[in-house]
C-alpha positions in Angstrom: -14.4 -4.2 -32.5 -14.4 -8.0 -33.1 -17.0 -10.4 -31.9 -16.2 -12.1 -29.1 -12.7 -11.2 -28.9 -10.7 -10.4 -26.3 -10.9 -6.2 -25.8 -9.7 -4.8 -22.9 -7.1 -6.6 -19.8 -7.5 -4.9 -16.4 -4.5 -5.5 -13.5 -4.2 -4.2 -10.0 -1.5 -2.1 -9.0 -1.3 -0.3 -5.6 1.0 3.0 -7.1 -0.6 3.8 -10.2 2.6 6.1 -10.8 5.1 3.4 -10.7 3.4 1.1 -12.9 2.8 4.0 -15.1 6.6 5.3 -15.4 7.7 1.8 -15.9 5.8 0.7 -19.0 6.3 4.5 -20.6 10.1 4.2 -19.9 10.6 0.2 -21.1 7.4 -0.4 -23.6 6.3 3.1 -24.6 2.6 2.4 -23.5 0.2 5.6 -23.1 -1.8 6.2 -20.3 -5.1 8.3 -19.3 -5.8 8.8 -15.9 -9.9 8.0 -15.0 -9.7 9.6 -11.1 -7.1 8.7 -8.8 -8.0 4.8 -8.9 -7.7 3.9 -12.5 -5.1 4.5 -15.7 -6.1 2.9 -19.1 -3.5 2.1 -21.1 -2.7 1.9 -25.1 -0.2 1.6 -27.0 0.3 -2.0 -25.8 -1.5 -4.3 -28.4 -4.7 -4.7 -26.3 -5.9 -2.0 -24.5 -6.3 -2.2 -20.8 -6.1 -0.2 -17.6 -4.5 -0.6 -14.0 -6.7 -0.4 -10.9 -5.9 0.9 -7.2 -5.4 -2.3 -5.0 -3.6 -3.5 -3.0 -3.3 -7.0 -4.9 -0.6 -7.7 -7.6 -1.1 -10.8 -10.4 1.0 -13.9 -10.7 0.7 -17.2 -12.3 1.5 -19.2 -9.7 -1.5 -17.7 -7.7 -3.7 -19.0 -10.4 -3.9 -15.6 -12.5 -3.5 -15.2 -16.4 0.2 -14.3 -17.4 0.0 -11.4 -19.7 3.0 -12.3 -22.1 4.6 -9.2 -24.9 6.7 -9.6 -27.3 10.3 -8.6 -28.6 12.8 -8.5 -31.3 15.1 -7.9 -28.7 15.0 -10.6 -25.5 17.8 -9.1 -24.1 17.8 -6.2 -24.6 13.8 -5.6 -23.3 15.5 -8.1 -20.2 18.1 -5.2 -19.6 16.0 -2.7 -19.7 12.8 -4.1 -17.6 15.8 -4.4 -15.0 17.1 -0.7 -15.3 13.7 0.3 -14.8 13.1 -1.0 -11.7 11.6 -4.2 -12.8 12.4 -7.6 -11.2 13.3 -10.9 -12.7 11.3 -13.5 -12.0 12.7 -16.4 -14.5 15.5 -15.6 -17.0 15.3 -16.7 -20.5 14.4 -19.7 -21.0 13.5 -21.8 -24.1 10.1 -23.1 -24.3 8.5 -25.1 -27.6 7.4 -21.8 -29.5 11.0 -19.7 -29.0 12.5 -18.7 -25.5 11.0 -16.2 -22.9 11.9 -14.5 -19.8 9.3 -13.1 -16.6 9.2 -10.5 -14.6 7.9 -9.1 -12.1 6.6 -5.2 -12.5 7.0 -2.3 -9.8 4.0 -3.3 -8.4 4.6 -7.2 -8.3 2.0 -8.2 -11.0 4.1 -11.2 -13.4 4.5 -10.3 -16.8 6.3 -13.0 -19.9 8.3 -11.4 -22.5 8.6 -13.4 -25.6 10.9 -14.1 -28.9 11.4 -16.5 -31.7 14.1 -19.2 -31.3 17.7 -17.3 -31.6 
């Protein structure tokens, strides 16, 4: 582990089974179940976990935007949407490339980026 780094990201999510079929089915992401109140996930870039509540995460409410990244924008667009997903701002540009957001099954805001087309 790296000093002072950032290690591990923990969200709420009040049907741990949705979240977790979602990010299997659109980002491949692993899961472990810790009880019925908590799933850690890997496979993501940073590892992290989901936690029983009935709460969800957005920017506008102040919280930190988690934000992944893609060759693809559309294509991860397309398939955040045929997963059950919900889109929150469509791509966009924005100084470092262009960027869409969404909304997961639970309603926690996620960012999606790429380079400049």
């Amino acid at each position: 582990m790296s000093h002072h780094h950032i290690h591990y990201l923990e969200l709420p999510a009040r049907d741990l089974a949705a979240v977790k079929t979602f990010f299997q089915q659109v980002f491949g992401w692993h899961f472990t179940d810790y009880g019925p109140d908590y799933t850690a996930f890997s496979q993501a870039g940073l590892a992290g976990g989901f936690f029983r509540a009935p709460l969800s995460s957005r920017s506008e409410q102040g919280a930190a935007l988690p934000v992944l990244y893609s060759r693809e924008l559309e294509q991860t667009q397309a398939a955040v949407q045929a997963a059950g997903g919900t889109l929150h701002k469509a791509i966009f540009d924005f100084p470092g490339g262009r960027r869409f957001h969404f909304l997961d099954p639970v309603g926690n805001e996620w960012a999606v980026w790429s380079e400049p087309a």
